[in-house]
C-alpha positions in Angstrom: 0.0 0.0 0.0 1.3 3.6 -1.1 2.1 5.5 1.8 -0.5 7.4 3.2 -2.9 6.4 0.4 -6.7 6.0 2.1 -7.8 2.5 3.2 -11.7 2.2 1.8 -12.0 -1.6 2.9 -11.2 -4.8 1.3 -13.4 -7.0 -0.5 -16.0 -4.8 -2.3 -17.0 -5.1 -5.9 -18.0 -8.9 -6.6 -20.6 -10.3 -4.5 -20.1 -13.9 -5.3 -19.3 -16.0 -2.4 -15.6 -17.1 -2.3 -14.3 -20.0 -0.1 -11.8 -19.6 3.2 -11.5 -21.7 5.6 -11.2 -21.4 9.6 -7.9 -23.2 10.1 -6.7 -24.8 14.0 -4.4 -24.4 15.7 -4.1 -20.5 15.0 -0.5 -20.7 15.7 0.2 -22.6 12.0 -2.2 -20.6 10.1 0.4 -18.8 7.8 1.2 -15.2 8.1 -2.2 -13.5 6.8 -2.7 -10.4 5.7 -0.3 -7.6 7.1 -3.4 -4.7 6.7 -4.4 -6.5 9.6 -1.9 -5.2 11.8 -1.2 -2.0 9.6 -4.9 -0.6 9.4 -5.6 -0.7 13.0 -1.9 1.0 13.4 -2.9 3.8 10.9 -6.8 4.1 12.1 -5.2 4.3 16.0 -3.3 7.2 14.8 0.5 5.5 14.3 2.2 7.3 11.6 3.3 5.3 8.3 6.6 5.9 8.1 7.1 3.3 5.0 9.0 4.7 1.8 7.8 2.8 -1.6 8.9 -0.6 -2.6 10.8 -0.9 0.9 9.7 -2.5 4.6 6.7 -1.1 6.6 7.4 1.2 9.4 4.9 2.7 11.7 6.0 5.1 14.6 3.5 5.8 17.8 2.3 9.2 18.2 4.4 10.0 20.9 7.5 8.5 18.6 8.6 6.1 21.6 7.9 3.1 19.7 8.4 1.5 16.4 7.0 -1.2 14.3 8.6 -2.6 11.0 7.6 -5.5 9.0 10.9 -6.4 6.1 10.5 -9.5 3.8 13.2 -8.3 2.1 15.7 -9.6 4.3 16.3 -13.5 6.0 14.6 -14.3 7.9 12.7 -11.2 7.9 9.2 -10.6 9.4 8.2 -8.3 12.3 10.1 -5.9 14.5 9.2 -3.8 17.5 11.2 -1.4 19.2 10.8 0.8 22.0 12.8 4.0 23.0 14.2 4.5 26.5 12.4 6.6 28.5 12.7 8.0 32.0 10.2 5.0 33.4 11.7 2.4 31.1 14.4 0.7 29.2 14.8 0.4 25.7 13.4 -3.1 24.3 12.6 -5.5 21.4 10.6 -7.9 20.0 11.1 -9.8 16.6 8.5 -11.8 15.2 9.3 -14.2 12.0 7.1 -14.1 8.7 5.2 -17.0 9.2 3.6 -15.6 12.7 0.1 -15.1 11.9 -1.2 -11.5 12.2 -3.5 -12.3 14.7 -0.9 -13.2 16.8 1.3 -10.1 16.0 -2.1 -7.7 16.6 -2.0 -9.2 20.2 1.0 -7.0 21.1 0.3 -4.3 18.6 -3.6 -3.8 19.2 -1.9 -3.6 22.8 0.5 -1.0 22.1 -2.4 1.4 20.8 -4.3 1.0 24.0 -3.7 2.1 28.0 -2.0 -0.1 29.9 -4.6 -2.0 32.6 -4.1 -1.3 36.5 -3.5 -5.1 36.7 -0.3 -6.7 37.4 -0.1 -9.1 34.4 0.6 -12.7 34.2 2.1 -14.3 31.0 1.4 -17.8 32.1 -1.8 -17.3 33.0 -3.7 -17.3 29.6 -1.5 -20.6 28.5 -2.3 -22.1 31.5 -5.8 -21.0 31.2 -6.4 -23.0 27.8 -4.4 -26.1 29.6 -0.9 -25.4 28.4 1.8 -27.2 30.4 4.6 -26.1 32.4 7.6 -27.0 33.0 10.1 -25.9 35.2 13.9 -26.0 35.2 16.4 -23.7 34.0 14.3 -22.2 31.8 10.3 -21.9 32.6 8.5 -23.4 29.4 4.7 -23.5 28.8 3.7 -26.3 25.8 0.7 -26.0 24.2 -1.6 -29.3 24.8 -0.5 -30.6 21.0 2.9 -29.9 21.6 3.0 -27.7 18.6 3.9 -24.7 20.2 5.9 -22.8 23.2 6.9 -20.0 25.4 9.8 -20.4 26.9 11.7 -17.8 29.4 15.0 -18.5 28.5 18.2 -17.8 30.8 21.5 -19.0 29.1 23.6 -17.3 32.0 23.6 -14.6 35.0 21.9 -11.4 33.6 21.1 -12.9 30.1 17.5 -13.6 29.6 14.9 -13.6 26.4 11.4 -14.4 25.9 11.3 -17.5 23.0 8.4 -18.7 21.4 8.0 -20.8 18.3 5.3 -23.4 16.6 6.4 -26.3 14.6 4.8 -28.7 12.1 5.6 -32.0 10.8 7.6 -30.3 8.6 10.2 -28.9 11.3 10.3 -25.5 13.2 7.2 -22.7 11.1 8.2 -19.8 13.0 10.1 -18.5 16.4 9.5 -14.7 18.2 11.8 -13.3 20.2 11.7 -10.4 23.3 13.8 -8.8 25.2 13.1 -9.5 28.7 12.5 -5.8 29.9 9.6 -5.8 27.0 7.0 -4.6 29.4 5.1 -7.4 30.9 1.4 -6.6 29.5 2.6 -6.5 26.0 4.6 -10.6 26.6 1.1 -11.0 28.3 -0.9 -10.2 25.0 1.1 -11.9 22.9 0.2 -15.2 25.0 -2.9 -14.3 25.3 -3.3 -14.2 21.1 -0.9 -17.3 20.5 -3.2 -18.8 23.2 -6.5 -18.1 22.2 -8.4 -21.0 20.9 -10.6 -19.2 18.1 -9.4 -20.0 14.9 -8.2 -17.5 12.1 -9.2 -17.2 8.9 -7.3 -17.7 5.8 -8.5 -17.5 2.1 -8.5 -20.4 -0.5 -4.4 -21.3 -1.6 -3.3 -19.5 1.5 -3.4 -22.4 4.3 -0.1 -24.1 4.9 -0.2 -27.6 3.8 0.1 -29.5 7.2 -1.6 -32.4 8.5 -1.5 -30.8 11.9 -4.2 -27.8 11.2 -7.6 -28.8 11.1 -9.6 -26.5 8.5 -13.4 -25.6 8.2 -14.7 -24.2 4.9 -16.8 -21.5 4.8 -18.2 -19.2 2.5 -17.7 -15.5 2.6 -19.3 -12.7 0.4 -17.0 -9.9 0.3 -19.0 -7.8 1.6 -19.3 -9.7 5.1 -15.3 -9.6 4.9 -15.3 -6.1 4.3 -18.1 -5.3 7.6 -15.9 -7.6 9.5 -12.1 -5.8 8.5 -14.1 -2.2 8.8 -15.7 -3.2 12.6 -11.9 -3.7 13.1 -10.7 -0.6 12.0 -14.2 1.2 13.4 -13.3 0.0 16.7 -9.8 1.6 16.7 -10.9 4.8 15.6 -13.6 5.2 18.5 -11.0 4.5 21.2 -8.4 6.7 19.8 -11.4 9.5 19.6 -11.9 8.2 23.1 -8.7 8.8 24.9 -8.0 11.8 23.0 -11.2 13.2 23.9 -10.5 12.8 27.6 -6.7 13.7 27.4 -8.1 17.3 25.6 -11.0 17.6 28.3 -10.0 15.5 30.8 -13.6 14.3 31.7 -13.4 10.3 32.0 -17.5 10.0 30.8 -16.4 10.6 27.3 -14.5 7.6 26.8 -17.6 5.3 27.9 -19.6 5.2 24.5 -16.7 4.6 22.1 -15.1 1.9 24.8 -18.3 0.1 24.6 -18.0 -0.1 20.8 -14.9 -1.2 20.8 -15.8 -4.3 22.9 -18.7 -4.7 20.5 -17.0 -4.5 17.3 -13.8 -6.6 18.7 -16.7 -10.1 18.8 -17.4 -9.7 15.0 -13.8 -10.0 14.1 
């Protein structure tokens, strides 16, 4: 997509129903489409930084953060990077190409939205969907068909990374990487997204041939694609109208409608 160049929604124009499929486990779904992760960037006010024919870049609107996505170079994929500030340390996290975008819009949706007053837990949602742990050197949650995991890895004193990867019957599909002062809630979403046990859905010739995903066909018109994609992209305008109405104003009531809508429009996805 040409920078700055207006998104008006995918899938208009032909109404004839065309086949995708659901596909489980999310985790080996394929990559999807990157608009997934770009359009709510751009419609939660991140700025596109991309030049044409190169990678994708996004900066936050307070410039603290960055997101890329390069399949120019090996292996490519995802990378987000945060500034130092004076209440934290710089940090990183690199996702591979194969990560489904779901996955990837766990941390970024994240990134676009005030942190919770909760202390978070990245076990707790791969626990929750009866991943197991194991403990040792390294703490390592499996997923229940072994086909994924998140592992906090120490090689030695003060030398720590978050690692995560799925694999297939065909070897290892994809690994993620972060730096272990990546703040907390944003490891925590990511789990939560690689955890989550809804499937994802990928159009025909785009599911990874694997006998480990189980696949449901459905038919879509596009313009049931397009409401879906565009209750997405709805949802991130109202909350960045939200908080920006109560940052100018300061009065909390304002952000209740648009809040609602978000929770709303995020259960058609």
């Amino acid at each position: 997509m040409k920078k700055n160049q207006q998104w008006s929604g995918w899938g208009t124009g032909d109404q004839q129903a065309q086949q995708h499929y659901l596909v489980e486990p999310r985790y080996l779904a394929g990559g999807g489409d990157l608009r997934h992760v770009t359009e709510f960037l751009r419609a939660s006010g991140w700025r596109d930084k991309s030049k044409s024919g190169g990678p994708l870049v996004f900066d936050s609107p307070d410039k603290s953060v960055r997101i890329g996505y390069d399949p120019f170079t090996q292996p490519g994929g995802w990378t987000i990077s945060g500034k130092q500030t004076r209440r934290h340390e710089a940090w990183h996290a690199a996702f591979g190409q194969h990560v489904p975008v779901e996955i990837v819009a766990g941390v970024t949706d994240a990134l676009t939205r005030p942190r919770s007053a909760h202390a978070p837990n990245v076990w707790a949602p791969l626990e929750a969907q009866s991943w197991k742990m194991e403990q040792g050197q390294h703490v390592t949650a499996r997923s229940p068909d072994g086909g994924a995991f998140v592992r906090f890895h120490q090689s030695a004193p003060g030398q720590a990374h978050w690692w995560a990867g799925a694999r297939n019957e065909h070897g290892r599909v994809w690994e993620a990487t972060l730096t272990p002062n990546t703040p907390m809630h944003l490891v925590q979403a990511f789990s939560t997204a690689l955890a989550d046990p809804q499937p994802v859905m990928r159009p025909l010739g785009n599911v990874p041939p694997s006998q480990r995903i189980r696949t449901t066909s459905v038919s879509v018109l596009p313009s049931q694609l397009s409401a879906w994609q565009q209750a997405r992209i709805t949802a991130a305008r109202a909350a960045t109208w939200a908080r920006n109405s109560w940052a100018t104003n300061g009065h909390r009531h304002h952000t209740t409608g648009p809040y609602a809508t978000v929770g709303t429009a995020r259960a058609h996805r």
